[in-house]
C-alpha positions in Angstrom: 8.2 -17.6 -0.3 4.1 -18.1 -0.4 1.8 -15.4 -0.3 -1.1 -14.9 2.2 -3.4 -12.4 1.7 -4.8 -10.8 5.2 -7.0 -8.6 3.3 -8.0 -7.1 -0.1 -10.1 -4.4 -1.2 -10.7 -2.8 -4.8 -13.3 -0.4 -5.7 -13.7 2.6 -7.9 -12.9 5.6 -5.4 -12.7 9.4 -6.7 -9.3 11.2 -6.9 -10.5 12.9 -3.5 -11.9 9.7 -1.6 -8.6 7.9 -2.6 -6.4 11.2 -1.8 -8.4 11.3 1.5 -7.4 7.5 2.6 -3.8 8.0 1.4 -3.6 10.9 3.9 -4.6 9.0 6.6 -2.1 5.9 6.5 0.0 8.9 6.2 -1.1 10.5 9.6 -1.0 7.1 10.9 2.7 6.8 10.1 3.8 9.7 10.9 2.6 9.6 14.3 4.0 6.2 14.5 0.1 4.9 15.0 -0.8 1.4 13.4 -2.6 1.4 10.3 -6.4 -0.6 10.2 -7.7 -1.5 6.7 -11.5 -2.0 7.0 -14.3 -3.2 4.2 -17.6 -4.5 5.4 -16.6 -6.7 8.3 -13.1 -7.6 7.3 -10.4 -6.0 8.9 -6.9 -5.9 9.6 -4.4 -3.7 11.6 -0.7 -3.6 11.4 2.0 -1.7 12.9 5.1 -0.7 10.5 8.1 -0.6 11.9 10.4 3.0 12.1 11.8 2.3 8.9 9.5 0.2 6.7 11.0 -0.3 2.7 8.6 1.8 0.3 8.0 0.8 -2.9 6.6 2.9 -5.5 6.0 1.0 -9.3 4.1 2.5 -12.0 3.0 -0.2 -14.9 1.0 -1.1 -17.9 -0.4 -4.3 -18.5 -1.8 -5.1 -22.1 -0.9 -5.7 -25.6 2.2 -3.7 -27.0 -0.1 -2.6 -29.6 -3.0 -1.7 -27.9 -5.1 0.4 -25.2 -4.0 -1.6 -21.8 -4.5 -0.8 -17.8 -2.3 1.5 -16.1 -1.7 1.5 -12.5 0.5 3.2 -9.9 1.2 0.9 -6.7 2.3 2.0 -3.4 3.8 -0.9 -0.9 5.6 -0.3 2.6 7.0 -3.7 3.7 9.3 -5.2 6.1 10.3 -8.6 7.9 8.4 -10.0 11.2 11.0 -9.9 12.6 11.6 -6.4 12.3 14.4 -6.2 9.6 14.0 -3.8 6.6 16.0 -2.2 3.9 15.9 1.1 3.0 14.8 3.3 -0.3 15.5 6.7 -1.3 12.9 8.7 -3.2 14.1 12.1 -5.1 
C-alpha cells in the first residue's frame, strides 16, 4: 500500500519540550478530542478512533561495529474506515 505523508516535523526538542507535547496528544486522547500537528503554516488534525493500534519500536540504525542512531518511535494507527486491531502493553 503507498504512503502519503500529511505532515512531517523533526527538530531537536529538550526532554521537557518533547515530554510537554507528548502530554498533550495524551490529554487530547483521553478526552476523546482530535489531535492538530502544527509547524510554521502546515497543519494537520485527525481524530483517532476509541481504540486506535499503538505501536511502540525502539531501534538502532548503523554499522554492527560501530556508534549508530538510536530512536524510540511511538505510532497510533487505524483504518479509514474505522477498523483497528488491538495491542497490549505490560
Amino acid at each position: 500500500m503507498p504512503e502519503e505523508v500529511l505532515f512531517e516535523s523533526e527538530s531537536a526538542q529538550s526532554r521537557n519540550d518533547i515530554a510537554a507535547m507528548l502530554r498533550r496528544v495524551a490529554d487530547n486522547l483521553e478526552a476523546g478530542d482530535a489531535i492538530t500537528l502544527r509547524a510554521g503554516d502546515e497543519s494537520v488534525t485527525m481524530d483517532p478512533p476509541d481504540r486506535p493500534t499503538f505501536e511502540v519500536k525502539a531501534e538502532r540504525e548503523g554499522p554492527a561495529d560501530g556508534p549508530g542512531e538510536l530512536s524510540v518511535e511511538f505510532e497510533i494507527e487505524w483504518d479509514e474506515n474505522g477498523e483497528s486491531g488491538s495491542l497490549e502493553i505490560e
